[in-house]
C-alpha positions in Angstrom: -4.9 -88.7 6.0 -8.0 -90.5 5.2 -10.2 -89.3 2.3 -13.5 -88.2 3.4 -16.8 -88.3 1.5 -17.2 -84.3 2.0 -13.4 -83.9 1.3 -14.1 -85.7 -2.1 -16.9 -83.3 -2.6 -15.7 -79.9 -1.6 -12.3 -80.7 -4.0 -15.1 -81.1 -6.3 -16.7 -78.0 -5.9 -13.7 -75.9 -5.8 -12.0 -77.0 -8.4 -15.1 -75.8 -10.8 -15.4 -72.7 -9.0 -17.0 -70.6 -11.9 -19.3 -73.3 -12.4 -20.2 -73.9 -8.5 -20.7 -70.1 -7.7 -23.1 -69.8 -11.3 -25.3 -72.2 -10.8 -25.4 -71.8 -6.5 -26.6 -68.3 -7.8 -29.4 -69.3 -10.0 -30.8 -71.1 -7.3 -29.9 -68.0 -4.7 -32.4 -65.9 -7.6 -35.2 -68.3 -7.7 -35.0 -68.9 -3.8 -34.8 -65.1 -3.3 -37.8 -64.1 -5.7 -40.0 -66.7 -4.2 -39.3 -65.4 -1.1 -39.7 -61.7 -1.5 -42.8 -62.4 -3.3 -44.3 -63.9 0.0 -42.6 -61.8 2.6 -44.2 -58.4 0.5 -47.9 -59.7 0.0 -48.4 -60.7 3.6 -46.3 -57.3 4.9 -48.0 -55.4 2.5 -51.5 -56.8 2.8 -50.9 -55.7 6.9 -49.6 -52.5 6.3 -52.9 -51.5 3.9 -54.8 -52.6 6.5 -53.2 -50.4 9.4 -54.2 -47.8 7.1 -57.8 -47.8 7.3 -57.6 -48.1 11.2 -61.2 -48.6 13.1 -63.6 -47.3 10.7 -66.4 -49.2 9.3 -66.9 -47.0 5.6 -65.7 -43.9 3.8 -68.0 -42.3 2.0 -66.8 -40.0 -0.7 -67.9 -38.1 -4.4 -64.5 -40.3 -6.1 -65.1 -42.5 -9.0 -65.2 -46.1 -7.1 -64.8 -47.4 -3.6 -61.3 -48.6 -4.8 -60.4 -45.3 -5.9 -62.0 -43.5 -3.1 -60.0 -45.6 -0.7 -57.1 -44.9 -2.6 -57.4 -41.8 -2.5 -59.0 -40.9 1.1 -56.8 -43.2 3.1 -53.3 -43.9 0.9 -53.1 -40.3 -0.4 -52.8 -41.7 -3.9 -54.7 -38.0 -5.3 -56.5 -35.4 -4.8 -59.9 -36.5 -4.9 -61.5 -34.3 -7.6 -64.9 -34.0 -6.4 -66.1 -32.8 -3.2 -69.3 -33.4 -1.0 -71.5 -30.2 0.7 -71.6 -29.7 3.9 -75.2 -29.0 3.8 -74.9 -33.4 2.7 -72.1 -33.9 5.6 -75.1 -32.9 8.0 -77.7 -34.8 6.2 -75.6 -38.0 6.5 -74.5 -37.9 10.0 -78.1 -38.1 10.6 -78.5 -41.1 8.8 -77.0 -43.8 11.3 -75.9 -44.5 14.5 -72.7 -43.3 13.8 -69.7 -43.8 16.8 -67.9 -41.0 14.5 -68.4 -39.6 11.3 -65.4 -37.9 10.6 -65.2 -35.2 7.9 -62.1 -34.8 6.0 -60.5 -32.8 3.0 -57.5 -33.0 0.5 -56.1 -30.7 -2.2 -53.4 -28.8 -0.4 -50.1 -29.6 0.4 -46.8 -28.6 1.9 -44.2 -27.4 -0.7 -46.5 -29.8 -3.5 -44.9 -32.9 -2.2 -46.8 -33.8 1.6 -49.9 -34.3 1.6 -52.1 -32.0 4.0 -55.5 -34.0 5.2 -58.3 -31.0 7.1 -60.3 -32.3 9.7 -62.2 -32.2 12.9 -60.9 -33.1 16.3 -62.6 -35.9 16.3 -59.8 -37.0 13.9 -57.5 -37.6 16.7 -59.8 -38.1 19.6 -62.1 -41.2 18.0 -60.4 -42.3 14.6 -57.9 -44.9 15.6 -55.3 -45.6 12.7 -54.7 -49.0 14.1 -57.3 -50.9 15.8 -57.2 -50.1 19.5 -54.4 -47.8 19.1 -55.1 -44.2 19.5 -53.1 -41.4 18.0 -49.6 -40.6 20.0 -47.8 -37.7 20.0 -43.9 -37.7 19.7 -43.6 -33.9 20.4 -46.5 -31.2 21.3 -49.9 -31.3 21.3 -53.0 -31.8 19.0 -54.6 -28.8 16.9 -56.9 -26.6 19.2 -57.3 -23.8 16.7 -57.2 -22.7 13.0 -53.8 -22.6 11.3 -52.4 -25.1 13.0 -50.8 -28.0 11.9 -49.7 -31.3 13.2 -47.2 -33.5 11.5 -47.3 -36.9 10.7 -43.9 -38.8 11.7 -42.6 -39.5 8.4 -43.7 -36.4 6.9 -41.7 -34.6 9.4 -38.2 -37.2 9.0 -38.7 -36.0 5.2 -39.1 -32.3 5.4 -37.1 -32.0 8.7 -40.2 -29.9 10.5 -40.4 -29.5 14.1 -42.7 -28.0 16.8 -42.9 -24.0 16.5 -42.1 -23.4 13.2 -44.2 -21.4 10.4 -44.8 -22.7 6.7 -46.9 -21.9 3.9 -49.0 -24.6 2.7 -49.5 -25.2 -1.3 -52.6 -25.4 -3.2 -52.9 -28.8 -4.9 -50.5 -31.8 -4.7 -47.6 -32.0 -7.6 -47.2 -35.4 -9.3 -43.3 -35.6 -10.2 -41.0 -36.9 -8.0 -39.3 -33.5 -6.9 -42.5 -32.2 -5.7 -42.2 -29.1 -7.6 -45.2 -26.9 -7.8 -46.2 -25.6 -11.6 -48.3 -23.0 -12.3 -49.4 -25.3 -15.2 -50.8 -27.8 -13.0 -53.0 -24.8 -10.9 -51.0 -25.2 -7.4 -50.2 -21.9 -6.1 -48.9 -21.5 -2.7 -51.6 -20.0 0.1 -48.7 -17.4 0.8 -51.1 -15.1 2.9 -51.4 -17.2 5.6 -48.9 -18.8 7.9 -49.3 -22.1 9.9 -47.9 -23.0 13.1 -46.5 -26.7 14.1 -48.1 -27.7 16.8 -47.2 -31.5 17.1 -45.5 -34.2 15.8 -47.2 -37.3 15.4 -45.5 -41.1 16.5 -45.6 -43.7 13.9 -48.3 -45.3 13.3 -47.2 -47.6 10.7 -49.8 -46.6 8.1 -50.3 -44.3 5.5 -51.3 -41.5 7.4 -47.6 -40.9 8.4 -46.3 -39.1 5.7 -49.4 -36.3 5.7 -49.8 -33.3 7.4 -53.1 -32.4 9.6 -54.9 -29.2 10.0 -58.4 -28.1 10.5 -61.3 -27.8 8.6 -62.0 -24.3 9.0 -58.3 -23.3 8.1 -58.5 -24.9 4.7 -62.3 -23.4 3.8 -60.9 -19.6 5.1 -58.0 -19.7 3.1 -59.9 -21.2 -0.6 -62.4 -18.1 0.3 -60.2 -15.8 0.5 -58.8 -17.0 -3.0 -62.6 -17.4 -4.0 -62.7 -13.5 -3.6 -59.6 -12.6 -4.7 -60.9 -14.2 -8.0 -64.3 -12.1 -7.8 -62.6 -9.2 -6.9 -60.2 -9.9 -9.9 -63.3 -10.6 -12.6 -64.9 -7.1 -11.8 -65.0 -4.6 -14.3 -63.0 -2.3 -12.1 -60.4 -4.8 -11.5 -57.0 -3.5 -12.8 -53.4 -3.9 -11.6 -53.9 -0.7 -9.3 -56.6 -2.2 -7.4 -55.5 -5.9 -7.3 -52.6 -4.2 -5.2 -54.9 -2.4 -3.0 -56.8 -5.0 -2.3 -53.9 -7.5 -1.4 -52.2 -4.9 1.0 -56.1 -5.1 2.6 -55.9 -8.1 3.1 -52.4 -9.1 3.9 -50.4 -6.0 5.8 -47.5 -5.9 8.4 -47.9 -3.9 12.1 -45.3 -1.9 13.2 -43.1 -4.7 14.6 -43.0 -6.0 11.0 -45.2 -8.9 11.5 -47.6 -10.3 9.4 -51.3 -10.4 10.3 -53.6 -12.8 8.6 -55.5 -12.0 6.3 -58.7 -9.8 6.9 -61.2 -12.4 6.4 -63.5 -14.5 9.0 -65.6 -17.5 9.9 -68.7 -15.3 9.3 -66.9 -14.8 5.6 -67.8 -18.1 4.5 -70.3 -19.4 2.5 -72.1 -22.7 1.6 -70.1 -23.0 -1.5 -66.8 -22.3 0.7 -68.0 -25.2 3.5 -66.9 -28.5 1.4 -65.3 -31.8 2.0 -63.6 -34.6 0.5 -64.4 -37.8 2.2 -65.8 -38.7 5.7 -64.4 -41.7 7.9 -67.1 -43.7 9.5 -68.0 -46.0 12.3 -70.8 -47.0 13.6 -71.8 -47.9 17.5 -70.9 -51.3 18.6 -71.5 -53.9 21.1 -68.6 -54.3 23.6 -66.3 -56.4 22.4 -67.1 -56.6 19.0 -65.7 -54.9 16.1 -68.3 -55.4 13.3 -72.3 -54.3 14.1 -75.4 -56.0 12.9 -76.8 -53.2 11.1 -73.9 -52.7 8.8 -74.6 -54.0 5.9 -78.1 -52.4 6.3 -76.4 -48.5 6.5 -74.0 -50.0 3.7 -77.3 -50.8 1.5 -79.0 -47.4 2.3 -75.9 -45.1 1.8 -75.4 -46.9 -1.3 -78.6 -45.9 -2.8 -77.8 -42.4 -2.8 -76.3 -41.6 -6.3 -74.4 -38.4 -5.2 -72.1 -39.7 -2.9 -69.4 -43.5 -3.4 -69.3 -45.4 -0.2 -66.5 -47.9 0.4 -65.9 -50.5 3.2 -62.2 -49.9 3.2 -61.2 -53.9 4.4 -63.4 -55.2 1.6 -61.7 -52.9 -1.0 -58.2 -53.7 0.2 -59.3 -57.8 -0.3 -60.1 -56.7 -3.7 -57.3 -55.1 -3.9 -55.5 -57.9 -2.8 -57.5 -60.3 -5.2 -56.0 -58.0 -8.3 -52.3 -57.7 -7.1 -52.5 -62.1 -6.3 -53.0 -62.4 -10.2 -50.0 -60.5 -10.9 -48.3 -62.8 -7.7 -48.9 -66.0 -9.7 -47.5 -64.7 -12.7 -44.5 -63.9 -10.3 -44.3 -68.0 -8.6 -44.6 -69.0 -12.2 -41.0 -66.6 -13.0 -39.7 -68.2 -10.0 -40.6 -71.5 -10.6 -39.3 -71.3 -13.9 -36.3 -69.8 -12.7 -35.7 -73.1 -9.9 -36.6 -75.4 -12.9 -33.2 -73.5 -14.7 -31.1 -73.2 -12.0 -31.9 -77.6 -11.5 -31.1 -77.7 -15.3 -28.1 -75.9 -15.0 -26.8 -78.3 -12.0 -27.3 -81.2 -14.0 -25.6 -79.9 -17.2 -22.7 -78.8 -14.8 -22.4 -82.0 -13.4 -22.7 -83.9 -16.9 -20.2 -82.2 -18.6 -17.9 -82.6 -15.8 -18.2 -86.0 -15.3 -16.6 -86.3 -18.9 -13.3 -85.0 -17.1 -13.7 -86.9 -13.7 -14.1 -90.7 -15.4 -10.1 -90.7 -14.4 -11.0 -89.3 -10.6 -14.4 -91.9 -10.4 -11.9 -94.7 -11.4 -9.0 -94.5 -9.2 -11.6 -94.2 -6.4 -13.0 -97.2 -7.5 -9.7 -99.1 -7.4 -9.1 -97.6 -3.7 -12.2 -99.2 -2.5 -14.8 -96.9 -3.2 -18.5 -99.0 -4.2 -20.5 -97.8 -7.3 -22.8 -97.2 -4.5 -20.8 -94.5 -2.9 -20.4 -93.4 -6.2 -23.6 -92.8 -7.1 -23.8 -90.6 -3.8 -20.9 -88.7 -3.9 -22.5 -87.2 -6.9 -26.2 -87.0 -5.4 -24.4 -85.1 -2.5 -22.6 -82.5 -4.5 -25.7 -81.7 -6.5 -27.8 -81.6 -2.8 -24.8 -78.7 -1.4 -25.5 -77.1 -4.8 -29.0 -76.4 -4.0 -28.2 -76.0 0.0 -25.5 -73.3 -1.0 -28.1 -71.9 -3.5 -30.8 -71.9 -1.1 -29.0 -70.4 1.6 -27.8 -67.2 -0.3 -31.1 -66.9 -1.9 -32.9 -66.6 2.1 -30.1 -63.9 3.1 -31.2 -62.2 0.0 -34.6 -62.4 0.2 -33.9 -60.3 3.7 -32.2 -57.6 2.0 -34.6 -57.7 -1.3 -37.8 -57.7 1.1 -35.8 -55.0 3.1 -34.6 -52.4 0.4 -38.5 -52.9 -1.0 -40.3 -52.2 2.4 -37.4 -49.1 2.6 -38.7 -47.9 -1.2 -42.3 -48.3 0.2 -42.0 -46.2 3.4 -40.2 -43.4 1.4 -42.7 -43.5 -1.5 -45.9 -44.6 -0.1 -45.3 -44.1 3.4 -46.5 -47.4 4.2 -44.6 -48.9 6.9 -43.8 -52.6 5.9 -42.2 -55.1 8.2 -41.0 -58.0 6.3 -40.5 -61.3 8.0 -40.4 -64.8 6.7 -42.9 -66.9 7.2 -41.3 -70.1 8.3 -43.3 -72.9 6.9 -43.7 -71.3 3.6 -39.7 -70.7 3.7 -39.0 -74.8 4.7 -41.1 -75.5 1.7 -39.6 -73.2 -0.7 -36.0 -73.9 0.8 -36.4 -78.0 0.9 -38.2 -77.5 -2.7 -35.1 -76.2 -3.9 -32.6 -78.5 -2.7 -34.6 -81.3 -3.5 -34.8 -80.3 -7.3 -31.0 -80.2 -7.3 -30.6 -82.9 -5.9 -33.0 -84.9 -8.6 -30.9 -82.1 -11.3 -27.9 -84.5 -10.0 -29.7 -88.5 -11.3 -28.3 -88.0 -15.0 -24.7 -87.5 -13.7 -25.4 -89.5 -11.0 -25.9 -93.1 -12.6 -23.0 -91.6 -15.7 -20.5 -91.8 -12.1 -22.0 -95.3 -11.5 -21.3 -96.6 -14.5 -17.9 -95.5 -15.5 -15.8 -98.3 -16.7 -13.2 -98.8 -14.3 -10.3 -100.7 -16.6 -11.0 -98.3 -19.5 -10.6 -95.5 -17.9 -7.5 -96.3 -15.9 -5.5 -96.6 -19.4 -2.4 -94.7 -19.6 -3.1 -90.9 -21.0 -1.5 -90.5 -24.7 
């Protein structure tokens, strides 16, 4: 049976097995983290940007339009300070707004879901992806207070479904298991009971893993704490009377049901009436998504020193602009690691060539040129890098994949990973062309071997 060129090299291969599968995984590494690295930004930076949907700016009280992004859209905290309603009202007069969306956070279902108050507007004009409009998997929107509709990963993570009751939680814990501490001020709003209503399709964004109720629900329910606290602070206040007062205000018919609590719309007060952030858009032409006067509303809004306003794309760029530095440090690791794994193909080739001299010299004497030598050994140290290159795509996938998996669970950003094909030729050649050069050294050591010296009997 004739001796092929690829029979030569697999024999090769195999029979430095431990050497073959170490430094085909080096490459697999560098391949893979180059790969990741791209698949993630470009997922990542379209997933952030699902989040923010169709609005223009969100104004807010928070620190800095990053933060208040961060906070208002991604559900990153609580933001801490909160904007009057009596300011709400003298804002929406300000612009031609297409909606001006109130919203506001603090609570949460059992500490760990976050629970976003709004207006119906919410879900008839906010669109949390660009032309796409809110979809419901199971029952309808929120047409009254104490409901609650459910985003769709918040409800594959608690398990909720249409018609039950819960009891949402004051404040948003920041451990892992969700658990609510006295310590960290969340108490559970245990007087009042909400109602799913709905069940909200995937949107792919952020807004998934919350919960949605409505404005009025979440100001009753802080005043009714609000004067269980004045109550409480009264110099008549004792244990007898805080008992009193709480069978007042939270009692049980004759059927053993609970009614709500005995406090009303007409209850509340200006300090009661706050919110958090406010999603804005203004009117546009047909057909277009950004209006002239923008960055004139920008400008004004601006000047106001009570209030943070944020254009939610421009942030996530900047965003973006951070996280790249930390990419570069990321293609340098990988580039490194390439250079390491082509280092480590060379030495494995060198050091073996030491005990093929024998093999390279009876091929010579069956015919085979210094030429074909020379490429034999090119070839191998190509496959290397091929082999390397091929494992490191497949795990890439599964990198890219277990990350975007982390991601939804933890951030509730939906991430679909794919590779870019160009950028993956060039990574993919890049590495298969470095082993190949990794192979030169050993390369012209094959074409040089001494044919009559090295055929001397052994001992």
């Amino acid at each position: 049976m004739a001796l092929t060129d690829w029979t030569i090299i697999r024999r090769s291969l195999t029979s430095r097995l431990f050497s073959t599968v170490t430094t085909s995984i080096t490459v697999a590494v560098a391949v893979g983290l180059l790969l990741v690295l791209l698949m993630m930004r470009e997922s990542g930076r379209r997933a952030f940007s699902r989040g923010s949907g169709d609005m223009h700016l969100l104004v807010s009280a928070d620190a800095s339009p990053l933060v208040s992004v961060l906070n208002g859209i991604f559900y990153a905290n609580a933001p801490r300070r909160p904007i009057t309603w009596g300011k709400y009202e003298q804002l929406a007069g300000s612009a031609p707004w297409d909606y001006f969306v109130p919203t506001q956070m603090g609570d949460s279902y059992q500490g760990s879901v976050p629970v976003l108050a709004t207006t119906p507007e919410f879900f008839t004009k906010f669109k949390p992806n660009p032309g796409e409009p809110w979809r419901l998997a199971q029952g309808r929107f929120i047409e009254k207070s104490f409901e609650v509709v459910v985003g769709a990963e918040a409800a594959r993570q608690t398990g909720l479904v249409v018609g039950e009751k819960i009891h949402l939680t004051h404040g948003v814990s920041q451990s892992k298991e969700g658990e609510a501490t006295e310590a960290a001020g969340m108490h559970e709003h245990g007087e009042f009971v909400y109602m799913i209503v709905g069940v909200l399709e995937p949107t792919g964004g952020s807004h998934d893993r919350a919960m949605f109720t409505n404005l009025e629900s979440t100001w009753l329910i802080h005043a009714f704490d609000r004067i269980e606290r004045e109550a409480h602070a009264g110099e008549h206040a004792d244990e007898h009377a805080h008992e009193d007062d709480h069978d007042h205000a939270s009692h049980e018919n004759e059927d053993g049901h609970s009614h709500e609590p005995a406090i009303t719309p007409e209850d509340l007060t200006d300090e009661d009436r706050k919110i958090t952030g406010v999603y804005a858009r203004l009117i546009t032409r047909e057909g277009s998504d950004t209006p002239a006067n923008l960055p004139q509303v920008f400008d004004q809004l601006r000047r106001d020193p009570t209030i943070t306003v944020a254009a939610p794309r421009q942030e996530i760029d900047k965003l973006f602009t951070i996280v790249s530095n930390i990419d570069r440090i990321f293609v340098a690791m990988g580039i490194v690691v390439m250079v390491s794994s082509g280092i480590g193909i060379m030495l494995a080739l060198y050091n073996s060539m030491e005990n093929r001299r024998r093999q390279i010299a009876v091929l010579r004497v069956l015919g085979c040129s210094r030429g074909r030598v020379f490429g034999l050994v090119m070839t191998e140290s190509a496959v290397l890098g091929m082999v390397g290159a091929a494992l490191g795509v497949a795990a890439s996938l599964a990198g890219a994949g277990a990350a975007a998996a982390a991601l939804k669970q933890r951030v509730g950003l939906d991430i679909d990973p794919t590779l870019p094909l160009e950028a993956t030729l060039i990574v993919v050649a890049g590495a298969v062309v470095l082993a190949a050069a990794a192979g030169v050294i050993p390369a012209v050591m094959a074409y040089r071997t001494a044919v009559a010296k090295n055929l001397k009997p052994l001992g």
